[in-house]
C-alpha positions, 0 to 999 in steps of 0.5 A: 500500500502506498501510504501507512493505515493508522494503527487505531482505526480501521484502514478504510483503503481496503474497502474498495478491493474488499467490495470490488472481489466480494461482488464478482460471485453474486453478479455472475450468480444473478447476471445470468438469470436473465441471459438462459433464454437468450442463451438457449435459443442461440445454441438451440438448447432446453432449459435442462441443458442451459441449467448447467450455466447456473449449476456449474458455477454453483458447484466450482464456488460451493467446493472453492469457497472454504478451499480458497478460504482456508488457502487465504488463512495460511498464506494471507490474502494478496496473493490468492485475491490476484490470482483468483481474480485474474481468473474471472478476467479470462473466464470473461474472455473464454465466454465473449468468443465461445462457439458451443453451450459446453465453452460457456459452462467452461468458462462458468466453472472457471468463474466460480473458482475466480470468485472464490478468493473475495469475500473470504479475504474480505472477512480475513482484513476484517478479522485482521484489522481488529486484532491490529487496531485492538479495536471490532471493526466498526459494524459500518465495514461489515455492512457495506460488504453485505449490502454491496453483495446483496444489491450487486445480486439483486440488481444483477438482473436488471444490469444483465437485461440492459447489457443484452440490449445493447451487446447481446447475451455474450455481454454479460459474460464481457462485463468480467474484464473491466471488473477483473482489471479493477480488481487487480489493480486496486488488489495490488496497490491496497492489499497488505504486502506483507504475509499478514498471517500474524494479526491472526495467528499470533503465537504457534507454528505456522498453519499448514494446508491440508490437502488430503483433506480438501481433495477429500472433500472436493470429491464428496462434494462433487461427487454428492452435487452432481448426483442431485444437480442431473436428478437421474436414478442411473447416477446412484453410484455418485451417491455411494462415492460421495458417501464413501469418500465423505466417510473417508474425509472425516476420518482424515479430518479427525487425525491430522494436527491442522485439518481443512475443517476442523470437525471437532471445533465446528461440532462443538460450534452449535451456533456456528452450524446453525447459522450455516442451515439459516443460510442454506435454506435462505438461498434455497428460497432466494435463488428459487425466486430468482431463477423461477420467478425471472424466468416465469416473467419471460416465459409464462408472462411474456416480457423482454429480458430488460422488461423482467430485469426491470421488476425485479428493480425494486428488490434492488431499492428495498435490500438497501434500504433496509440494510442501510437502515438496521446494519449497525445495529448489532442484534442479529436474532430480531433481523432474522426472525423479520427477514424469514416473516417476509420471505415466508409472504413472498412466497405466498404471494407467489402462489397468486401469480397468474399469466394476466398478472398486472405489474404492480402486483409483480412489483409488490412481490418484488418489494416484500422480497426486498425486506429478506434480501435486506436482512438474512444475508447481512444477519448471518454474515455477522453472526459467522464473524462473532462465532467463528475461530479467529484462526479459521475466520476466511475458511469459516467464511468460504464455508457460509458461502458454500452453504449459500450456494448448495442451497442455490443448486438446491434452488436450481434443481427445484427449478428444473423439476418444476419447470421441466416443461418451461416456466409456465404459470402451473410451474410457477405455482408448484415451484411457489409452494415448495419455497412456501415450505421452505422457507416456513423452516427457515422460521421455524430453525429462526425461532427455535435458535435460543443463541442468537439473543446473545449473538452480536450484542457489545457485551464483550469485546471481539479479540 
């Protein structure tokens, strides 16, 4: 960094670099939603087949999170932000010229390992930051990283229909260039240079990376995801291996000194292991409206892809709002159970959807959305940076965001089953009513959740 941070408060020149990484997941999460029908008439392909643009970046970025994550605890955050970040330049480059739907889904595998390496880096500064200054990092940092992912998710949309307008589908693969390019430039001019493993881990040996545990756990993963994602009985036997392998993993986990994940420390974390169910089932509903609902607007409504980024605006204004209103204040448990009320309202709205629908009924359930948009995410990312290990903050924060994101290919497979035939208003309905269920769990996992009283609250001082 080119000038030295002030060693009582937080160092405000990462924040740009920390938000700038942390927003390429969810805008080519979100981005892409609008361009799958633009894409599939392109290369002549059903919904089931261009579903993979959607799964494929869920799967690299579900198994790359708690890796990159954990790889950013032991080495520190530069390096690894660099690379990973170079990575989504030339995915963008592989999508801009592909020629067949296998390139694109290539080039989407290769953008969720690029993205990997933001937000866990992120909540490593964050995490570093305090131990430097002796001070928590002020709540505002927190929430500006939350609320920048959450509009660039919801607002990801309306951005991919304007870009189709304009440069056609193939844009919203482009637009990772100029961001990659960003990313490295502010990445190394304001990232510390200096392996910074230190201001978390002060005392003791070096941290080593586990590898035989992350190809464990790679396989489980992968292996366990595709057996849901392709949803066909003749697949069973990646069922037995992920199985079989995640057996295996654990056994590993539990007898070496400095494991990938630390099974004992996240079974003795409750609070920990429950925040990542809240964030599972959170992304289950939001993904499911995001996919469903956004295609429905094209398909079973017939609106332009800029018609349908366009209702979704609203979720955009209503998240920040409400984020900007409630980020610092420190209770987490009334945010969670307010979000998972208005997302279990959402879904009931949906189940009214009708193929005649008028906008402004379309806009009131993109408002509702917005409250949940506005409170889960941010919710349970702060509850992860006060009850995660210090030592293992970036991987514990790879591991929320690989709860996300199963629960958006559990998302994505609700979608193809229910609208295998296309996104028809009957599919709508049916996909409808298993988020009502969903998310009804949600609130019910909310409630039940006696830790979160104390979750957040300034009555001890995070060291």
């Amino acid at each position: 960094m080119t000038t030295t941070a002030s060693p009582t408060t937080f160092d405000r020149r990462l924040v740009a670099p920390m938000v700038l990484g942390s927003i390429l997941n969810p805008v080519n999460s979100s981005i892409i939603a609008v361009s799958l029908i633009p894409i599939g008439r392109a290369f002549g392909a059903a919904p089931s087949r261009t579903a993979w643009l959607v799964s494929a970046l869920y799967l690299a970025t579900a198994v790359g999170q708690p890796v990159v994550g954990r790889l950013i605890d032991v080495l520190g955050p530069r390096r690894v932000y660099l690379v990973a970040t170079a990575m989504v330049g030339i995915a963008g480059v592989i999508g801009l010229v592909a020629q067949d739907l296998g390139t694109l889904v290539g080039a989407r595998v290769l953008l969720g390992l690029g993205t990997c390496a933001g937000y866990p880096a992120s909540m490593y500064l964050i995490r570093s930051e305090a131990r430097r200054t002796g001070q928590d990092s002020p709540a505002a940092i927190l929430t500006v990283l939350a609320v920048s992912a959450q509009t660039i998710a919801v607002l990801g949309p309306s951005l991919g229909g304007f870009l189709i307008g304009v440069g056609g589908w193939r844009s919203t693969f482009a637009v990772n260039i100029p961001l990659s390019l960003a990313c490295l430039w502010l990445g190394s001019r304001r990232l510390p240079r200096a392996e910074p493993v230190r201001a978390v881990r002060e005392e003791g040996p070096r941290p080593r990376y586990d590898v035989g545990g992350v190809v464990l756990f790679t396989a489980t993963l992968v292996a366990g995801l595709l057996f849901l994602m392709e949803d066909r009985l003749e697949l069973w036997p990646l069922a037995v291996v992920a199985v079989l392998v995640g057996a295996a993993f654990v056994v590993v986990e539990l007898r070496v000194s400095d494991p990938f994940i630390d099974l004992r420390l996240l079974a003795g974390n409750a609070p920990l292991v429950a925040t990542y169910a809240r964030s599972l089932l959170t992304a289950v509903v939001s993904y499911t409206f995001l996919y469903g609902f956004t295609q429905w607007l094209q398909d079973g409504r017939g609106l332009t892809p800029s018609q349908s980024g366009l209702i979704l605006i609203p979720v955009f204004g209503t998240a920040i709002l409400v984020s900007a209103t409630t980020g610092r204040r420190p209770e987490i448990r009334g945010k969670l159970v307010v979000g998972a009320l208005f997302q279990v309202t959402a879904c009931v709205l949906l189940l009214a959807v009708a193929g005649d629908s008028p906008v402004w009924f379309l806009v009131v359930i993109a408002l509702v959305l917005g409250v949940p948009q506005g409170l889960l995410s941010l919710a349970n990312q702060n509850a992860v940076y006060h009850q995660a290990d210090p030592e293992r903050v970036a991987s514990s924060a790879g591991l929320l965001r690989t709860a996300t994101y199963l629960g958006a290919i559990l998302a994505a497979a609700a979608n193809g089953v229910f609208l295998h035939d296309g996104a028809t208003t009957s599919g709508m309905h049916h996909l409808a009513f298993f988020a009502v269920v969903v998310s009804a769990l949600m609130l019910i996992a909310t409630v039940a959740d006696r830790s979160l009283g104390a979750v957040g609250r300034p009555t001890t001082q995070e060291s």
